[in-house]
C-alpha positions in Angstrom: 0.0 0.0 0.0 2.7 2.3 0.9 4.6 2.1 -2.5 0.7 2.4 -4.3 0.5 5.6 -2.8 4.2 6.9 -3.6 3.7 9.3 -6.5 6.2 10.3 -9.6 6.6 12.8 -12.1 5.3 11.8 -15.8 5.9 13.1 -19.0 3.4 12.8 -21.4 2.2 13.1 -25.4 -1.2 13.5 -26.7 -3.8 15.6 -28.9 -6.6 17.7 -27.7 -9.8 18.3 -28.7 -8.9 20.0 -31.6 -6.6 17.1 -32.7 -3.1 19.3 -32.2 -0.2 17.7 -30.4 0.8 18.5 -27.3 3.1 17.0 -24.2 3.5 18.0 -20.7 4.5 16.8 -17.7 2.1 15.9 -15.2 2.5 13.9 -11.6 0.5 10.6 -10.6 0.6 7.6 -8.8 1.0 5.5 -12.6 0.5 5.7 -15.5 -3.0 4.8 -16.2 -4.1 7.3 -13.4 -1.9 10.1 -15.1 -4.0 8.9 -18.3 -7.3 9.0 -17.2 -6.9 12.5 -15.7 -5.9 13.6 -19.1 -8.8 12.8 -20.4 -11.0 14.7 -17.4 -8.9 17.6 -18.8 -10.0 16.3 -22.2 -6.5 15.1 -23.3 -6.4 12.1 -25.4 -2.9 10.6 -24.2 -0.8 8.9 -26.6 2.6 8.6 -24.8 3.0 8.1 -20.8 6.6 7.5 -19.0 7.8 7.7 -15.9 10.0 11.4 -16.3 13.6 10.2 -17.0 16.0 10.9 -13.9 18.4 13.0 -16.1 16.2 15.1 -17.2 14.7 15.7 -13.6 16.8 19.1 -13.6 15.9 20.4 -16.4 12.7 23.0 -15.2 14.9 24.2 -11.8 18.2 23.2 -10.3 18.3 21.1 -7.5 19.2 22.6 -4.2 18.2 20.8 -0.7 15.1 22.3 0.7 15.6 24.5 3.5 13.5 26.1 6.2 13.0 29.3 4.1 11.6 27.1 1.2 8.9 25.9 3.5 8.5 29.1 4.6 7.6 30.9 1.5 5.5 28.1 0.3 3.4 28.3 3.2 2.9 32.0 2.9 2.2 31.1 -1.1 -0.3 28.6 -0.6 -2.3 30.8 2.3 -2.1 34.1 0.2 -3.8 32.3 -2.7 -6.4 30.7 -0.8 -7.2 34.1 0.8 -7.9 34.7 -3.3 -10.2 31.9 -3.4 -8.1 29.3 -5.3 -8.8 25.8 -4.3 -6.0 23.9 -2.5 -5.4 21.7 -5.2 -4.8 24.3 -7.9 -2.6 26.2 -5.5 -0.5 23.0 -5.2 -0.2 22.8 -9.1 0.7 26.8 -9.3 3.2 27.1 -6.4 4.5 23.8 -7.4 5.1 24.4 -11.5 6.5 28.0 -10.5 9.2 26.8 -7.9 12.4 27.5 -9.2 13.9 24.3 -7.1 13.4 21.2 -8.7 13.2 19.0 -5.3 10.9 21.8 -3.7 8.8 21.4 -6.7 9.1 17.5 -6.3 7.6 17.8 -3.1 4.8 20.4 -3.5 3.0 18.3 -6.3 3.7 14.9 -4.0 1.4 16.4 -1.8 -0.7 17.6 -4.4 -1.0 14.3 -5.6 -1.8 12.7 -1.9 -4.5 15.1 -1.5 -5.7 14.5 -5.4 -5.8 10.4 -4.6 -8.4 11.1 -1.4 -5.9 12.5 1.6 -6.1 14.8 4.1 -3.4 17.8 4.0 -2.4 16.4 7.1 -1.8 12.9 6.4 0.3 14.1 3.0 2.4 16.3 5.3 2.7 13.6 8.0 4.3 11.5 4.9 7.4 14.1 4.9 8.4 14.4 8.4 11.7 16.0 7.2 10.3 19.2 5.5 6.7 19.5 7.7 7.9 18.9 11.6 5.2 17.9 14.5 4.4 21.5 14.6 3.5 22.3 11.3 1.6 18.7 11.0 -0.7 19.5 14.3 -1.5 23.0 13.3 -2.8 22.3 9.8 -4.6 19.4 11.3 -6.3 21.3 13.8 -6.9 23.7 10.8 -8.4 21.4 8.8 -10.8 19.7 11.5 -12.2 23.2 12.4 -12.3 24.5 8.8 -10.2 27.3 9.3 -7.3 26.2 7.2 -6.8 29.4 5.6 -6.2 31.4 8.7 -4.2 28.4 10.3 -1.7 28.6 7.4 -1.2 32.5 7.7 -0.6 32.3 11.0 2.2 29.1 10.1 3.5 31.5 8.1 3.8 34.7 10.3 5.7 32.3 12.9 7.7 30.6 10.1 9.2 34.1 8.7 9.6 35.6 12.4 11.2 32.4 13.7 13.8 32.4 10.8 14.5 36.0 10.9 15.4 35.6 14.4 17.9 32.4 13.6 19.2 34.3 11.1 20.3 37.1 13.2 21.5 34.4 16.2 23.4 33.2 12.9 24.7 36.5 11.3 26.0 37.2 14.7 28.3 34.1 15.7 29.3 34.2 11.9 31.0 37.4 11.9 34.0 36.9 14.2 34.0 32.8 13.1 34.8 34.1 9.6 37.5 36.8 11.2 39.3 34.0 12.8 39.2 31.7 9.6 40.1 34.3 7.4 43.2 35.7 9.7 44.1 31.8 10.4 44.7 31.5 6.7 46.8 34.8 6.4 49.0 33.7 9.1 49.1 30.2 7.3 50.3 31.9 3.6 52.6 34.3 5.6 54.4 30.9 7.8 54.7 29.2 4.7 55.7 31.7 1.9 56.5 35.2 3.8 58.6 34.4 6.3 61.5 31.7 4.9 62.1 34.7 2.5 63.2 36.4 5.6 65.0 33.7 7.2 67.2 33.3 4.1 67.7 36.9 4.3 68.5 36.6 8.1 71.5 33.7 7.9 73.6 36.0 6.2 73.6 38.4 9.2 76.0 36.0 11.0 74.5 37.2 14.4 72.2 35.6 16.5 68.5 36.7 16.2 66.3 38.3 18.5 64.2 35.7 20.7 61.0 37.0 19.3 62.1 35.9 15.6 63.4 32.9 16.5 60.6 32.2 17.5 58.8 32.8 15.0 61.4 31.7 12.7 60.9 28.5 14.2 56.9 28.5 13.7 57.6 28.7 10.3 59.4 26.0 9.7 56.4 24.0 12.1 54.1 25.1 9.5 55.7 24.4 6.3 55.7 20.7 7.6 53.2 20.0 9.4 50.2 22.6 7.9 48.2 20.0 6.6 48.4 18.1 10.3 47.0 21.7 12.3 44.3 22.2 9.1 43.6 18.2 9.7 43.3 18.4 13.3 41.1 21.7 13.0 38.8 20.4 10.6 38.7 16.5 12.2 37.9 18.0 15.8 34.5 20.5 13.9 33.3 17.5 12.5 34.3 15.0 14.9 32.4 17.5 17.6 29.1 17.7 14.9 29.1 13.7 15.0 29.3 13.3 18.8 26.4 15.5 19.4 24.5 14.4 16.5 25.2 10.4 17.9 25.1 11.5 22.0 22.7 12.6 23.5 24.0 13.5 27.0 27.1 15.4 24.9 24.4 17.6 23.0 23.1 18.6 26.2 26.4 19.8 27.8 26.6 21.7 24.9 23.3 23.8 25.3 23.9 24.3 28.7 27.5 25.5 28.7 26.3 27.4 25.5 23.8 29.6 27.6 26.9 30.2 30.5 29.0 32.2 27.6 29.3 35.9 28.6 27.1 37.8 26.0 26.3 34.9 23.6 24.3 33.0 26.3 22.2 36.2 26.9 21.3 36.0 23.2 20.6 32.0 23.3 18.5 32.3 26.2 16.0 35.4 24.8 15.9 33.9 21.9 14.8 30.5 23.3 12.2 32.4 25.6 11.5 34.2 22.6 11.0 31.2 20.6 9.0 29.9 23.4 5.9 32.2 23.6 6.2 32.7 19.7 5.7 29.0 19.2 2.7 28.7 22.2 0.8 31.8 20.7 0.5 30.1 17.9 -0.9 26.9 18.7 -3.1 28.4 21.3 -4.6 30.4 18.5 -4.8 27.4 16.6 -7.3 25.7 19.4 -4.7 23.2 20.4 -5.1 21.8 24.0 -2.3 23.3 26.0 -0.9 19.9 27.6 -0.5 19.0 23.4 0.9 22.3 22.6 3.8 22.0 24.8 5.0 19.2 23.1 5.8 21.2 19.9 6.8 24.2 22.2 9.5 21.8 23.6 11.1 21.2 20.6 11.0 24.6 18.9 12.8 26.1 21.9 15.9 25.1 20.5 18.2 24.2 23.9 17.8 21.3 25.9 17.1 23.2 29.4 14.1 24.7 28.0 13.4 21.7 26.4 13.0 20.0 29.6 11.5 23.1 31.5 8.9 22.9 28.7 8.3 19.0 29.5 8.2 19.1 33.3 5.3 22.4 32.5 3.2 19.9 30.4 3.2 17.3 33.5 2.0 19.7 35.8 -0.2 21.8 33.4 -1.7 18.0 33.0 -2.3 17.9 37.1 -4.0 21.0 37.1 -1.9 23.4 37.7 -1.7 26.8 35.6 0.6 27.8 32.9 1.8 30.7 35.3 2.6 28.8 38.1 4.1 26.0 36.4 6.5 28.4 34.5 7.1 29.9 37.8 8.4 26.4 39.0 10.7 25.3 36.9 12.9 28.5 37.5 14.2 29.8 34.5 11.4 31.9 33.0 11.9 35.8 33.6 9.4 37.5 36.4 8.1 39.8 33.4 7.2 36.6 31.1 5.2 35.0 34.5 3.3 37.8 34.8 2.3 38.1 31.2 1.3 34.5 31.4 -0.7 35.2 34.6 -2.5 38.3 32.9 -3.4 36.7 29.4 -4.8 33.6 31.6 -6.8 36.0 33.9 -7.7 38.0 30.9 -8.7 35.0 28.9 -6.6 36.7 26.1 -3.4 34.2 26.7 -2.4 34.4 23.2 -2.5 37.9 22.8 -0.2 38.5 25.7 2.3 35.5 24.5 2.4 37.2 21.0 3.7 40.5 23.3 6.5 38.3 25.5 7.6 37.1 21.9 7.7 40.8 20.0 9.8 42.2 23.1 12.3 39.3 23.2 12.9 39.3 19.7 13.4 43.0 19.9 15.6 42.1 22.9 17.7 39.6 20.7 17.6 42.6 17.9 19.1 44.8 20.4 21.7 42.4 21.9 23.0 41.2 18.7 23.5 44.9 17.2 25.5 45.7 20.1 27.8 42.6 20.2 28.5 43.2 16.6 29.8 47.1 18.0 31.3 45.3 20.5 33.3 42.6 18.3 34.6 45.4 15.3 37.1 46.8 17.8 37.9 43.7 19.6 38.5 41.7 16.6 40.4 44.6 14.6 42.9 44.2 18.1 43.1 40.8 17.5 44.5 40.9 14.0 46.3 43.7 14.6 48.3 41.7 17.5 48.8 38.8 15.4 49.9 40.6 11.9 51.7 43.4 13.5 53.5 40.9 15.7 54.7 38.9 12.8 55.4 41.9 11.4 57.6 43.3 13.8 59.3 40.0 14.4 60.8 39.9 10.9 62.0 43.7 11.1 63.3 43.3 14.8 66.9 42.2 12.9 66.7 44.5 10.2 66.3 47.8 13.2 69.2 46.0 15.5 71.8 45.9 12.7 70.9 49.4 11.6 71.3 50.3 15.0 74.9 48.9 15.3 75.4 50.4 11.9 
């Protein structure tokens, strides 16, 4: 059953009513079902194959589908049901116009689920890797209370603000990770080509050489044997530390909470987790979800494995009775201002509303804190370089000054 349902891109050659040829490409579950919806479309097929994998690139190159992808097809897909287009047809224009042949591959799968007699859901459910819990539970509870339209605009609004707030985590760890990668390799082409210019230049002196270019001196001729072994040993330990969380669990979570103990950088993390946290709950209480449900997808869109578990140990005792407020209160790690909120919105009965508020100041917050790391870094990193470069520098001249000096 599972392979019946799998569906494939066709290409196909026919004549319409008119008797003129045409082809196309169309996407089914085989090839008599891709025939007999030509002829609803009053197509009279004379060729059907399966589309040839070669020429599967051909309409859009193929790029893995990222967050963003999903994203903008969301806001797509609500934006032209707001217009009245039915869901099916929306599939077919979002998916055609996709410049990404894999995204496109996907968007008419789903089409094709929902075409054979499928819920949105269940087609979603099918690809776990692009559509996570989260996405899955919110179009369902879209669908079962026929507000699918609104459901997906909402997806959508929490999709683009919950990437543009990664992004900016992103854009600001990047900056002095590429400073560091880009001065390591300067220092590497200086080691290995600059400097044993200078040495050579240096053993005709006949004297002995200050300590700080020996030194360096002798750095050099480290690196021009062994560069491949430091580049090697860097590269091995990024990867090798990718795999160990990736395969260990208990190593992943030392590394979210010693991640939120770095001065600065875990202020970020930890708004932008709290951040993430009401974002993600608005949403699914607008949605209708039960809260003890919600929390589940709450847990895993906070991103960090404390809040992860401050978000699981809530859902226990929201499911004993207790109230949001107070359970966020005992788990410790929520500020006072995000308790109160919480307290008002459930007093208020406008919960979600209040959330939505908790979530637009912290992102704001994470705005703030990232804009003034970056002023902070410039100067610190411009130091940096200027320490490393102007010391080699000055380590190759140091000779140069001390025999002019005797001179």
């Amino acid at each position: 059953m599972a392979e019946a349902a799998k569906s494939v891109m066709f290409v196909w050659e026919g004549t319409d009513k008119q008797g003129k040829r045409i082809k196309g490409e169309l996407s089914g579950q085989s090839d008599a079902l891709v025939k007999a919806l030509l002829r609803r479309q009053g197509i009279n097929p004379l060729k059907v194959k399966k589309k040839p994998k070669t020429l599967l690139g051909g309409g859009g190159r193929r790029k893995s589908i990222s967050p963003k992808d999903i994203t903008v097809f969301s806001r797509q897909l609500a934006t032209m049901m707001s217009s009245g287009v039915p869901l099916v047809q929306a599939f077919e224009i979002v998916g055609r116009g996709h410049e990404n042949q894999n995204m496109q591959d996907l968007i008419l799968g789903v089409k094709a689920d929902v075409e054979s007699g499928g819920s949105l859901t269940e087609a979603l459910r099918k690809r776990p890797l692009q559509f996570n819990d989260l996405y899955c539970n919110l179009v369902e509870a879209g669908e079962h209370a026929g507000i699918l339209e609104g459901i997906l605009h909402k997806l959508a609004t929490y999709m683009e603000k919950s990437e543009a707030l990664k992004s900016k985590i992103k854009a600001a760890l990047f900056y002095p990770l590429a400073v560091v990668v880009v001065a390591f390799i300067i220092v590497t082409i200086l080691m290995i080509f600059v400097i044993p210019q200078f040495q050579s230049l240096f053993e005709g002196f006949g004297a002995q050489l200050p300590a700080l270019t020996q030194m360096v001196v002798n750095m050099s001729k480290w690196f021009q044997k062994f560069w491949w072994l430091l580049a090697g040993s860097i590269v091995g330990a990024v990867m090798g530390l990718k795999e160990i969380k990736k395969r260990s669990r208990a190593f992943g979570q030392f590394l979210d909470r010693m991640s939120l103990k770095i001065p600065v950088i875990g202020m970020i993390l930890e708004k932008s987790a709290i951040a993430r946290y009401a974002r993600t709950l608005e949403t699914m209480f607008a949605a209708g979800t039960p809260l003890v449900e919600a929390m589940n997808s709450v847990a895993g869109a906070t991103g960090n494995i404390v809040f992860y578990n401050a978000c699981i140990k809530i859902r226990d005792e929201i499911a004993t009775g207790v109230q949001l407020q107070a359970a966020m209160r005992n788990v410790n790690l929520f500020p006072n201002m995000v308790i109160q909120m919480v307290a008002i919105g459930e007093e208020s009965g406008a919960i979600d509303t209040m959330l939505g508020k908790v979530a637009d100041w912290y992102e704001q917050e994470v705005d703030d804190a990232v804009e003034a790391l970056t002023s902070l870094l410039e100067p610190m990193i411009m130091a940096f370089l200027g320490v490393i470069i102007g010391g080699l520098v000055i380590a190759m001249y140091l000779p140069i000054f001390k025999m002019g000096a005797v001179v």
